[in-house]
C-alpha positions in Angstrom: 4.6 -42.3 22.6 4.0 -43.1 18.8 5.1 -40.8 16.4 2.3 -39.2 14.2 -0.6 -40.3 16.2 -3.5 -37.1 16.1 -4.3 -37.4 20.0 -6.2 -34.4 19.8 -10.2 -34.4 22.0 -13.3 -31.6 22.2 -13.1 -29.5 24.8 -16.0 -30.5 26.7 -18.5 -33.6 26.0 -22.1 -33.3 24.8 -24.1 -31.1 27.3 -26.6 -33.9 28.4 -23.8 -36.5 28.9 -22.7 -36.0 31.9 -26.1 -35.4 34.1 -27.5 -38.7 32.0 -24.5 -40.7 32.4 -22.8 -40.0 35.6 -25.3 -42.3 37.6 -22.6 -42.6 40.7 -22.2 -46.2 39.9 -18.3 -47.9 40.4 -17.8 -49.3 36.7 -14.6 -50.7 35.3 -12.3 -48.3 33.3 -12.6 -49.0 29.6 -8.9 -49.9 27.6 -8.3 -49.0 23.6 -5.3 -48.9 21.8 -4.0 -46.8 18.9 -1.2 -49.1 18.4 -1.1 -53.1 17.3 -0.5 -55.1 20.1 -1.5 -58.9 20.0 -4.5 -59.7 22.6 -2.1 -61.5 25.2 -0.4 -58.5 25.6 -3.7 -56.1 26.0 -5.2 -58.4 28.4 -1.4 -58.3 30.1 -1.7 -54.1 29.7 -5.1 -54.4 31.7 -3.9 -56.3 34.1 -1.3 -54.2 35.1 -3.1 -51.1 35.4 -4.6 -53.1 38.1 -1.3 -53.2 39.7 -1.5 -50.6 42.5 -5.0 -50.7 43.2 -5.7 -50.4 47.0 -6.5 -54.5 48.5 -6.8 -55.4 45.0 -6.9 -59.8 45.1 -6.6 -61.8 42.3 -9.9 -62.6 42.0 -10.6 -59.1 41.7 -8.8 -58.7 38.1 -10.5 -56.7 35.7 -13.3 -55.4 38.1 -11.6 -51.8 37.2 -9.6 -51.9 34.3 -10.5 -54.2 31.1 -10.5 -54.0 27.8 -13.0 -52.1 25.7 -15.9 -54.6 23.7 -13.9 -53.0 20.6 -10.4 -51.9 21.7 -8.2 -51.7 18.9 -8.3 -48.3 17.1 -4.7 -48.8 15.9 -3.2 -46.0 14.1 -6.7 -43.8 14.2 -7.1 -40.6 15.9 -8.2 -40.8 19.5 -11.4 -38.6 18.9 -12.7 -42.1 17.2 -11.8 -43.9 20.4 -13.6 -41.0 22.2 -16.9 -41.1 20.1 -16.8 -45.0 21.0 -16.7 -44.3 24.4 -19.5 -42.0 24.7 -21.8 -44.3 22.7 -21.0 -47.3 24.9 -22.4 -45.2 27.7 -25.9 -46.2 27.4 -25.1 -50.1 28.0 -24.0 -49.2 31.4 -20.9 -51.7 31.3 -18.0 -49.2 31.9 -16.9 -46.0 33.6 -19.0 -42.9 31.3 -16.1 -40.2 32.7 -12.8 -41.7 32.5 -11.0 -44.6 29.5 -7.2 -45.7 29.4 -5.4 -45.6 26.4 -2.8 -47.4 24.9 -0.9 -44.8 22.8 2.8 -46.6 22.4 4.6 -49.8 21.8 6.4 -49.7 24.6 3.8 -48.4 27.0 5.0 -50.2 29.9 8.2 -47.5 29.9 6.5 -44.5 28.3 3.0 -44.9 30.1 -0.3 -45.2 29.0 -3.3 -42.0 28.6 -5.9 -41.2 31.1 -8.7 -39.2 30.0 -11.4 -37.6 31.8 -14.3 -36.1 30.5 -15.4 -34.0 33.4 -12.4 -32.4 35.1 -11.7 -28.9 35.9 -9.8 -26.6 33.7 -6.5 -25.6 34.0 -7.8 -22.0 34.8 -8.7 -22.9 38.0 -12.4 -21.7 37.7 -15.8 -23.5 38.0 -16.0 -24.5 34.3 -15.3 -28.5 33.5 -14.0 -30.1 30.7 -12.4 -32.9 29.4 -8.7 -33.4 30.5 -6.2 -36.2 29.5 -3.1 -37.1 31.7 0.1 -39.5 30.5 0.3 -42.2 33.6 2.4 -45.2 34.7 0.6 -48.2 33.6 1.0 -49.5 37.3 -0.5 -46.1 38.6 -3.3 -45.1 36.1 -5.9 -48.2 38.1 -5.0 -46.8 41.4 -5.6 -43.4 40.2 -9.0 -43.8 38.1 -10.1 -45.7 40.9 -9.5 -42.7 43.5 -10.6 -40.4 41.3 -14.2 -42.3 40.7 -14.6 -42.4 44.4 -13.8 -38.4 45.1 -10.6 -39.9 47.6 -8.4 -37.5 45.1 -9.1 -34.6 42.3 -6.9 -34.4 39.2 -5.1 -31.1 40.3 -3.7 -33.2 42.9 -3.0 -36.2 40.3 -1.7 -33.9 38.0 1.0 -32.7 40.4 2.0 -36.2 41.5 2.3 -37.6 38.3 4.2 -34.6 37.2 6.4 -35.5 40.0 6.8 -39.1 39.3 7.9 -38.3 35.8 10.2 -35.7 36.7 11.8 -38.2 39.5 11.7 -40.9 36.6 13.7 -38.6 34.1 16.1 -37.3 36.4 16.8 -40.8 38.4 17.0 -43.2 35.9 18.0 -46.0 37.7 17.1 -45.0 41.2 15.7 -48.2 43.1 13.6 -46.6 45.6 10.9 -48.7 44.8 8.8 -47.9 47.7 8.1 -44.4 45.6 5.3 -46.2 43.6 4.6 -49.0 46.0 0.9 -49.3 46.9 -0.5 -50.0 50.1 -1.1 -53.0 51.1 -4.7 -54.5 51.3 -5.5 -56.0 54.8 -6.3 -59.2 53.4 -2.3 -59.8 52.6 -1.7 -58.5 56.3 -0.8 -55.3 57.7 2.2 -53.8 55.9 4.9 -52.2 58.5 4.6 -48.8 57.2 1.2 -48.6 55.0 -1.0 -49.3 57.3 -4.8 -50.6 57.2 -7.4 -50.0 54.1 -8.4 -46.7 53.7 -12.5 -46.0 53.1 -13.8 -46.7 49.7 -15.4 -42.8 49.9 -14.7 -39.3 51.7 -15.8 -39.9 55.0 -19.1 -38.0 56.4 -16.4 -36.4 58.8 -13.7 -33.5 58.3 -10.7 -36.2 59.4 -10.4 -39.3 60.4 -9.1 -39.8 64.0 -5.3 -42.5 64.1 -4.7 -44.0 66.7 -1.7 -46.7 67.3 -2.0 -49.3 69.8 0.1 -51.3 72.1 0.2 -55.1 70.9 -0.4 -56.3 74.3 -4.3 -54.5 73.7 -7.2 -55.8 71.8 -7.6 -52.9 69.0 -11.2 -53.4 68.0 -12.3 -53.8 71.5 -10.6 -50.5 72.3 -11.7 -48.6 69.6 -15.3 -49.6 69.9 -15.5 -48.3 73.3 -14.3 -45.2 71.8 -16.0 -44.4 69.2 -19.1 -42.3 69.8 -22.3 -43.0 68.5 -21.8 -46.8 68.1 -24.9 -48.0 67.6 -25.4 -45.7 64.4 -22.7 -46.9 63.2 -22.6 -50.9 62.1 -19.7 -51.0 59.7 -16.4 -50.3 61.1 -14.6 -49.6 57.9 -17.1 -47.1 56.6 -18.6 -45.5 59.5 -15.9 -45.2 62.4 -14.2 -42.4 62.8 -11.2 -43.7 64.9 -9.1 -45.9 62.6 -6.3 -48.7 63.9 -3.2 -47.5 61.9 -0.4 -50.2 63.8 0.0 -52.2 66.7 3.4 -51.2 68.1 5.8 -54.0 69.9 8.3 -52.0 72.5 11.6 -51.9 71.5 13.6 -51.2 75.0 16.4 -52.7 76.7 14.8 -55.0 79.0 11.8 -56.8 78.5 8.9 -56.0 79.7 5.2 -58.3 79.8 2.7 -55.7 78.2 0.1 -58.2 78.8 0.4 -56.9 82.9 1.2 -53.4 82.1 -1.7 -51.7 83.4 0.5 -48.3 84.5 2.1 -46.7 82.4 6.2 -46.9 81.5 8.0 -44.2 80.5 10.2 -45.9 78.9 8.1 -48.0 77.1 5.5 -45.0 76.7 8.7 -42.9 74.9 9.6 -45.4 72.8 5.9 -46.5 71.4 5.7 -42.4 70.4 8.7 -42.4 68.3 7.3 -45.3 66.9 3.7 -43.7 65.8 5.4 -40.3 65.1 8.1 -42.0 62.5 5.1 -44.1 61.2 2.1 -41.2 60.9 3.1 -39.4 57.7 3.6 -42.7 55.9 0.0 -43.4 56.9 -1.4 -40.7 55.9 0.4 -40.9 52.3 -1.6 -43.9 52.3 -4.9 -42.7 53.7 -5.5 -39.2 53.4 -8.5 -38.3 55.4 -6.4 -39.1 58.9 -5.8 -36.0 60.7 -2.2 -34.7 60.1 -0.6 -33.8 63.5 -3.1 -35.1 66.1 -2.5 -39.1 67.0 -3.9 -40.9 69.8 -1.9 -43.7 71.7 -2.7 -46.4 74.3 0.3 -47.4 76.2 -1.1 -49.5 78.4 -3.5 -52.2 78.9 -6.1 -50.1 81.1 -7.2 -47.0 79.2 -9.5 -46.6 82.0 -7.6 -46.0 84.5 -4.1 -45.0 82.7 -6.0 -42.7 79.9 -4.7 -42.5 76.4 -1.8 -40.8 75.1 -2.6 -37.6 73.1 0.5 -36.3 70.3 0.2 -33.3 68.6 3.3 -34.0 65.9 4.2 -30.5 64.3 5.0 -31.2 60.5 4.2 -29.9 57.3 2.0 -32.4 56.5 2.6 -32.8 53.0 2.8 -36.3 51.4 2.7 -36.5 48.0 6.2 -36.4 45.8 8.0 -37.8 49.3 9.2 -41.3 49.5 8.2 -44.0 52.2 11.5 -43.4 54.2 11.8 -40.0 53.6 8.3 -39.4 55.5 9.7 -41.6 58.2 13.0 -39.6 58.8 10.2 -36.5 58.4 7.8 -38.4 61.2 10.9 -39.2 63.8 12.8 -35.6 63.5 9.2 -33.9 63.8 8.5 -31.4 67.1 6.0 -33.2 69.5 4.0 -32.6 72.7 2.4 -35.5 74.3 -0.6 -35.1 77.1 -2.7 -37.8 78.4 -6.5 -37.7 78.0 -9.1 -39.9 79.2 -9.5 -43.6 77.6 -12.7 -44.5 79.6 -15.1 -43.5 77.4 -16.2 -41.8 74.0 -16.4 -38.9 76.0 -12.4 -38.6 76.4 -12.6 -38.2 72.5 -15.4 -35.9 72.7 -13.5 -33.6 75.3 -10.2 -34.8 74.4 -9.5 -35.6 70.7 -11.9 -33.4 69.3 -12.1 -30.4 71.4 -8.2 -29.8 70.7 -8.4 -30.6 66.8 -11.5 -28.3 66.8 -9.6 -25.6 67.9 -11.6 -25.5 71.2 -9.6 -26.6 73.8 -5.5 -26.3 74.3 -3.7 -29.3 74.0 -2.3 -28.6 77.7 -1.8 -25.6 79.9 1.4 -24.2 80.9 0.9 -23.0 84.0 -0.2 -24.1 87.6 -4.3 -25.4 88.2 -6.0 -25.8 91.4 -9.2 -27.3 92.4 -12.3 -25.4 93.1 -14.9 -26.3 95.3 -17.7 -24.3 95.5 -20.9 -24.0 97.9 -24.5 -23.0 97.1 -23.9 -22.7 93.5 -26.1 -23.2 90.5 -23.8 -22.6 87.8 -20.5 -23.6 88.9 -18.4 -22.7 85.6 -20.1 -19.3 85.7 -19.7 -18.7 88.9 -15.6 -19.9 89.1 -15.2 -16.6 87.4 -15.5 -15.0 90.6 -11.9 -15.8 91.3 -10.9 -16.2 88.0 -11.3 -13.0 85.9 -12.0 -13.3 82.4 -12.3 -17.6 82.9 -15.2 -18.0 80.0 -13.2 -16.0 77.3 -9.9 -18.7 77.8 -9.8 -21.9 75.6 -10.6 -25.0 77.0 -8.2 -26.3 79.3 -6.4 -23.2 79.8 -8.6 -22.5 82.7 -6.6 -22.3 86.7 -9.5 -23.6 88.4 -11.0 -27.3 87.9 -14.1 -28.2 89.2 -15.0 -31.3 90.4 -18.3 -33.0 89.9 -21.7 -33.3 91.9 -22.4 -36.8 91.0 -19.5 -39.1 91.9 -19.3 -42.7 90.7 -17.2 -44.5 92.9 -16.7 -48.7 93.2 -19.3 -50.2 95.0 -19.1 -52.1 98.7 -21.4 -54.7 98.0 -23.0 -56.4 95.2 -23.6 -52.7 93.2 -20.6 -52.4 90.9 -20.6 -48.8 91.3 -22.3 -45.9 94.1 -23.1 -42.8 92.9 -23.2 -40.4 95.3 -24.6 -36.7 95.1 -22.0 -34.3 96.6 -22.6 -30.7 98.7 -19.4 -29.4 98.4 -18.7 -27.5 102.0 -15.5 -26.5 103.1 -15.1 -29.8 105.6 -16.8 -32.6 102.8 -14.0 -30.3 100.2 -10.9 -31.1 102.9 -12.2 -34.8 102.9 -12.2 -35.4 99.8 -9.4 -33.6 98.2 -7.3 -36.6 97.8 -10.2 -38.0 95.5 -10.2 -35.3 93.8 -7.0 -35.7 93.2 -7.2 -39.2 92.2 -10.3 -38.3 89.6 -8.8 -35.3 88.0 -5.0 -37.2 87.7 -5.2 -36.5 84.0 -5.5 -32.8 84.3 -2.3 -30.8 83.3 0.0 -29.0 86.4 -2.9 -29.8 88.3 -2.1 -28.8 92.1 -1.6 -32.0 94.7 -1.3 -29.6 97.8 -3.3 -26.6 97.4 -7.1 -26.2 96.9 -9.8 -23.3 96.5 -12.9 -23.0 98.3 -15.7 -20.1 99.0 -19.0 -20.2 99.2 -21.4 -18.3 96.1 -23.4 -16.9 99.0 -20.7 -14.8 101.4 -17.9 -14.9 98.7 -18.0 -11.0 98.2 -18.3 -10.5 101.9 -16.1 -13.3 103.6 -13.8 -14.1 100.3 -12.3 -17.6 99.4 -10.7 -20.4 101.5 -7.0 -21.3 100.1 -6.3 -24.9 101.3 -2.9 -26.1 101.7 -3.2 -29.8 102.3 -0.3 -31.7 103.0 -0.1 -35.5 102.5 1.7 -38.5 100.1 0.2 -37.3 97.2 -0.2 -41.1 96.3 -3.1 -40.7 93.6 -1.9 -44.5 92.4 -4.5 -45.8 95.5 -8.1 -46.9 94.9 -10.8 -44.4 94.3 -12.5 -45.9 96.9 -9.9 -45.5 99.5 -8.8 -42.3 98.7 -12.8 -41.2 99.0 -12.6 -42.2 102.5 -8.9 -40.9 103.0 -7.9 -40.9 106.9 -7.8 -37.0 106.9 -5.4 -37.7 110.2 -2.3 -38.4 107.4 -2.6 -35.1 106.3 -1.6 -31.7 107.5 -4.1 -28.9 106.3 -4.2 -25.2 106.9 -6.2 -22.6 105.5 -6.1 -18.9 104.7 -8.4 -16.3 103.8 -7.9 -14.0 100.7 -10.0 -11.9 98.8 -11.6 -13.7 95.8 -9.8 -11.1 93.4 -6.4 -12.1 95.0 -6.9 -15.8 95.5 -6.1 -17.0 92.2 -2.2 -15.2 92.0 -1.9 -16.2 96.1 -2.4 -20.0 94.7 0.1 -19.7 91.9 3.0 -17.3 94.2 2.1 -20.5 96.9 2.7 -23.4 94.6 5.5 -21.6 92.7 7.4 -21.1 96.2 6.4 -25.1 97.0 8.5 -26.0 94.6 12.0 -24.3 95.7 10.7 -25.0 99.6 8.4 -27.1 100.3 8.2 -26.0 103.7 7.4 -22.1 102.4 4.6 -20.1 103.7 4.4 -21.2 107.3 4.7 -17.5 108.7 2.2 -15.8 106.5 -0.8 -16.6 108.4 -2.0 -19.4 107.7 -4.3 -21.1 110.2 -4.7 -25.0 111.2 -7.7 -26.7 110.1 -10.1 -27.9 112.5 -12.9 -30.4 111.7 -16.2 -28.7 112.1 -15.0 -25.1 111.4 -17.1 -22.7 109.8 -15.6 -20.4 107.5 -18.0 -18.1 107.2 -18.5 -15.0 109.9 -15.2 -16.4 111.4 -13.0 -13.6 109.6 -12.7 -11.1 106.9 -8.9 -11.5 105.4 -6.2 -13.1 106.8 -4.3 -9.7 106.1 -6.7 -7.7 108.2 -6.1 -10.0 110.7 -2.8 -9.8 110.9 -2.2 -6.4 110.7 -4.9 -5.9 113.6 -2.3 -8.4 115.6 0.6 -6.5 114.4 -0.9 -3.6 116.2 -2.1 -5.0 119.0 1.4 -6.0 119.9 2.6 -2.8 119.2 -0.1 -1.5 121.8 1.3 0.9 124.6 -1.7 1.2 126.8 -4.2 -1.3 128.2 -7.2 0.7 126.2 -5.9 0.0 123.4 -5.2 -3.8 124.0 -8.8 -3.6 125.1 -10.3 -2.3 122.3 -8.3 -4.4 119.5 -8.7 -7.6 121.3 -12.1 -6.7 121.1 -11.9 -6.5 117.2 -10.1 -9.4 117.0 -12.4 -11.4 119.5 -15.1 -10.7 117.2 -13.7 -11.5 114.0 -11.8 -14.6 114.7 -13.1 -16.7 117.4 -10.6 -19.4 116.1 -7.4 -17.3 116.3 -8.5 -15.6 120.1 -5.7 -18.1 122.0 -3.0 -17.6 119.9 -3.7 -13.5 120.0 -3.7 -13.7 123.6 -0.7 -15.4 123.4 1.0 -13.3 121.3 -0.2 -10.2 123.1 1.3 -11.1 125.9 4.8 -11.7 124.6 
């Protein structure tokens, strides 16, 4: 900076200035000097505080930094340059809040001055004032340009320019380049690591929602069916709320044609997450309204059916004073969890995205759920908390029941693209259509393939709940259609009744023993399922039933067989053979 140069300013500007002035409007940044520099070189100096400047073309040159009408205040004190400034307000031809100024000979080493006229102060209170900030020359366009549109404050351009310097004074000749380097524009194509243009201004919305896309996948297609609200929304790049940040080739061993891959690869699917996770914090150095840890992913070329990829990446999430590849190393070392949500709608972002960046839902529960089909029921969400105690205090998706739906939408058999069919879920439509179920909840978490719930609202305190153990292929990959009408022959189902109280831990200790033998559980009771059975009035507990058995056996005189196999007669019509049976042995 030049020696002897009085750079001193008011505190504040004239009281009426700013609420006349600050009309909102996206002027040019005006340039002075205080030193004598021929014109070449201040129209040069103009031009490259243009440098950084987000998609700034060549055409665009001077639309936010240019000379001031009278620029030259060489060797004066900058209040002169200041009391220029305010009275060229009134013409409306340049920024009222912020000017550049040239302060030394070799500016392009030593920087050049931003001042702003309504900035906070350094106490950190609600007062404003007017604040001045040495710059790089490349920077200082970037940074008046964020600054005018409220995409940055100048606490935070305080600290990263503090930065910069400090890293410029203790690296002298460090070549990291990619420190300063701007993102690139989307007219000069999509850098590797920057990423698309960020929005011009703060979004309506708390964070903007990433999402990277296999290259295989038509992006804007995707992301329209996505995004909800489309029709109130006509500009992609100002009012979407799901932004493209890269479309990511597979890099595995043997190649694969991602134009066919309709199912997901988990190879592939691996690989394209360490890809966006390495990439994320780069792109939100570049944009910084993207939501830090949550990223969404489409592996495949059928969202529909397949779903999206949800990440939550665990980071710091700080960006500014890191490099391009130390964010990278940051990205790819980074904790993750990955869950698949649905991709067939806004409504998987809705339920999905949002309800787990909200804070409403868990990104995925870590234990065993089950289906639950309930009869005669108005409520059914309500009502699931008659076997699962405290249900409507848990977090979305932390829940051990999931309920299927009333109104099912299934691929049509004629002309109609789709049947919608309105469901009474008994206990007998429940064992038909389980492998449906199956099929339409394939996205849930730990969700159960061999054991279902079932009571109905009406008896449920009297008669209990229905476990189902239903044992078949578990092939969910088959039509919807198909498994709707599943041959219920290929299956082998049993039930058994437990109190509602009890049901929920019988369903977990069933499916936790499942797993060690799948064969488990055929000697506590339960009972083949028969077509046509009714449930309710048949018997009160399993357990009472077999402890009635276990003393009829037991039995030493003929009364006493009498009498129980009267009890039992009149409880369980279904089991009466196979008590006879057993009586007699």
């Amino acid at each position: 900076m030049a020696q002897n140069l009085d750079l001193n300013l008011p505190s504040v500007a004239p009281d009426d200035y700013i609420s006349r002035y600050d009309t909102g409007n996206l002027l040019p940044a005006a340039l002075y000097t205080l030193v004598d520099l021929p014109e070449t070189e201040l129209r040069e100096a103009a031009r490259i505080c243009e440098t950084e400047i987000y998609g700034m073309k060549e055409s665009d040159a001077g639309t936010s930094v240019r000379p001031a009408p009278q620029p030259r205040f060489v060797s004066q004190p900058l209040r002169d340059v200041y009391n220029t400034h305010i009275e060229l307000a009134p013409r409306e031809e340049y920024d009222p809040l912020y000017f550049i100024v040239i302060t030394d000979g070799k500016w392009r080493e030593t920087g050049v001055l931003l001042v702003g006229l309504y900035e906070p102060m350094e106490d950190g209170g609600d007062e404003h004032g007017i604040q001045s900030l040495v710059c790089r020359a490349e920077a200082v366009g970037s940074i008046f340009v964020n600054l005018q549109i409220a995409n940055t404050d100048w606490h935070e351009v305080k600290e990263q320019v503090e930065y910069e310097w400090e890293e410029k004074r203790d690296n002298p000749s460090d070549d990291d380049t990619d420190r300063f380097e701007p993102p690139t524009g989307a007219d000069q194509g999509q850098s590797e690591d920057e990423g698309p243009d960020y929005p011009s201004k703060k979004p309506a919305v708390d964070y903007l929602i990433p999402i990277y896309i296999l290259d295989s996948v038509n992006a804007d297609a995707l992301v329209h069916s996505l995004e909800e609200n489309i029709h109130q929304k006509p500009n992609p790049h100002t009012d979407y709320e799901i932004r493209t940040q890269a479309s990511l080739t597979p890099n595995v061993a043997r190649e694969i044609d991602t134009k066919t891959l309709d199912k997901p690869n988990p190879t592939i699917t691996a690989d394209l997450i360490a890809q966006a996770c390495a990439l994320h914090p780069v792109r939100c150095r570049a944009n910084k309204w993207l939501h830090k840890t949550l990223i969404l992913l489409c592996d495949t070329t059928a969202t529909a059916s397949a779903g999206l990829v949800l990440i939550r990446l665990t980071w710091d999430a700080i960006t500014q004073g890191r490099s391009k590849s130390a964010l990278k190393e940051i990205g790819a070392a980074a904790p993750r969890e990955a869950v698949r949500i649905p991709g067939d709608s806004e409504m998987g972002i809705t339920y999905g995205y949002k309800a787990v960046a909200n804070g409403i839902s868990i990104l995925a529960r870590d234990h065993d759920a089950f289906g639950l089909f309930i009869l005669n029921s108005q409520f059914e969400h309500l009502d699931a908390s008659v076997v699962e105690r405290g249900r409507n205090d848990k977090k979305c998706g932390d829940e051990y029941f999931v309920l299927p739906p009333t109104e099912v939408n299934l691929p049509g058999t004629g002309t109609e693209e789709t049947e919608t069919i309105t469901v009474s879920w008994t206990l007998e439509e429940a064992v038909k259509r389980f492998p449906w179920f199956c099929h339409d909840a394939r996205l849930q978490p730990r969700l159960s393939r061999r054991y279902f719930v079932w009571f109905d609202m009406h008896t449920v305190k009297k008669e209990g709940a229905v476990l189902v153990r239903y044992r078949w292929d578990a092939d969910i990959e088959r039509d919807a259609r198909e498994l709707w009408e599943f041959n219920r022959e290929e299956a082998d189902v049993s039930v058994l009744r437990v109190p509602a109280k009890r049901v929920m831990a019988k369903a977990c200790a069933m499916a936790e023993k499942d797993v060690d033998d799948p064969g488990a559980g055929d000697e506590e009771g339960w009972m083949s399922y028969v077509p046509g059975w009714n449930p309710n009035g048949c018997l009160y507990y399993t357990e009472k039933l077999r402890m009635q058995n276990r003393q009829l056996i037991l039995a030493t005189s003929k009364q006493k067989v009498a009498d129980l196999m009267q009890v039992l007669q009149s409880n369980c019509r279904f089991h009466k053979t196979t008590f006879f049976e057993q009586s007699k042995s």
